[in-house]
N, C-alpha and C positions, 0 to 999 in steps of 0.2 A: 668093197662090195656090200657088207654091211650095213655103212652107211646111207649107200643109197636104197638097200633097202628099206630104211628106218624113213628116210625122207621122202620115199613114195608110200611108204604107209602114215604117214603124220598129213602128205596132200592129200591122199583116198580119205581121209576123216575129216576134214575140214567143208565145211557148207560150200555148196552149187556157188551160193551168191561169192564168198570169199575168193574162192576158187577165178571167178569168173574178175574179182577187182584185181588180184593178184597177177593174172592175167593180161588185164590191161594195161597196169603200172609196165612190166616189161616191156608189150609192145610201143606202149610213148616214149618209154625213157629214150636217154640220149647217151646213156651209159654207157660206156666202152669196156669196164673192168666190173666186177665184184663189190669192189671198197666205193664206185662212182654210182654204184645203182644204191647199196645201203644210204649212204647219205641223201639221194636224191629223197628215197621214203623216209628215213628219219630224221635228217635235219630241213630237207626242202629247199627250197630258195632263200637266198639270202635276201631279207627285209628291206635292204638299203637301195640295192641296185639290181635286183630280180634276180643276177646270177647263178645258175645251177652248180656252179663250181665251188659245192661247199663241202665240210667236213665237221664233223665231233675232235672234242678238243683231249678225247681220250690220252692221245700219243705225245702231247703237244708240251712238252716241259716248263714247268711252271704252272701250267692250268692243270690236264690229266682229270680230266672231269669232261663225261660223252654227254654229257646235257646242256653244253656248252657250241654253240656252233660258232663256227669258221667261213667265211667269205675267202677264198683264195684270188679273188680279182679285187674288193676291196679293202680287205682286211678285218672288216667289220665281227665283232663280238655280239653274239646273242643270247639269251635260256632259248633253248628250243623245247623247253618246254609251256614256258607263256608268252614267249616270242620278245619279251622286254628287251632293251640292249644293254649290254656292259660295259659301259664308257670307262670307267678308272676302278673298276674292281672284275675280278675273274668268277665272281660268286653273284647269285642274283635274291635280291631283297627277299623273294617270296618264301625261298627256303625256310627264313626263322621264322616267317606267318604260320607257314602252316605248321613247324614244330610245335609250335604255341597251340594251335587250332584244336576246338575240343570235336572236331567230328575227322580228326586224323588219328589215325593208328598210332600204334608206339613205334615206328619207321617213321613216319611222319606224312603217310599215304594217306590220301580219301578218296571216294569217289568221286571226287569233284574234277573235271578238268581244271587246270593252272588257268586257262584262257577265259573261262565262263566263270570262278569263283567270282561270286561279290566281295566278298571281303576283300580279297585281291586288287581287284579292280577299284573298287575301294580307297582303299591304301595309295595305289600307283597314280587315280586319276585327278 
């Protein structure tokens, strides 16, 4: 009980507009489960072949890294965080960029999206 009164006090604070996307993301989804809606918002479609049947490679022995997505129809390896693919490695290049980066934090955070950095793009393209 708690809980959910903690989580309808964390919705009651959160802005109209939010409120109103968060909303919507449910009622589109195709989700059937919990674990099938999160992936859907955080890792999306798979880049290769559109499939919503994706996952974070959190659980995934060997990788164990949620910034890593999953294609479960074609296999496919991505960052889901600049969308790159990871063909022969489980890590994606832009990590050590931005460790390097002097407008990144000592985490190696910035405010830059991974998808819009130049440097980034940069680098990859």
């Amino acid at each position: 009980m708690e809980d959910d009164d903690e989580i309808l006090r964390i919705w009651a604070s959160l802005p109209k507009d939010i409120q109103e996307t968060l909303k919507k993301a449910v009622d589109e989804s195709s989700a059937v489960t919990e674990e099938q809606f999160i992936a859907e918002i955080m890792i999306g479609e798979c880049p290769k072949c559109g499939s919503k049947n994706t996952k974070d490679c959190e659980e995934i022995e060997g990788i164990e890294d949620l910034t890593v997505g999953l294609c479960m129809n074609c296999g496919f390896l991505w960052c889901s965080e600049c969308g790159r693919p990871l063909v022969h490695v489980t890590y994606c290049k832009h990590w050590e960029i931005c460790d390097e980066c002097e407008e990144a934090d000592e985490m190696g955070m910035c405010d830059i999206d991974p998808i819009e950095c130049e440097k980034l793009n940069k680098e990859f393209d």
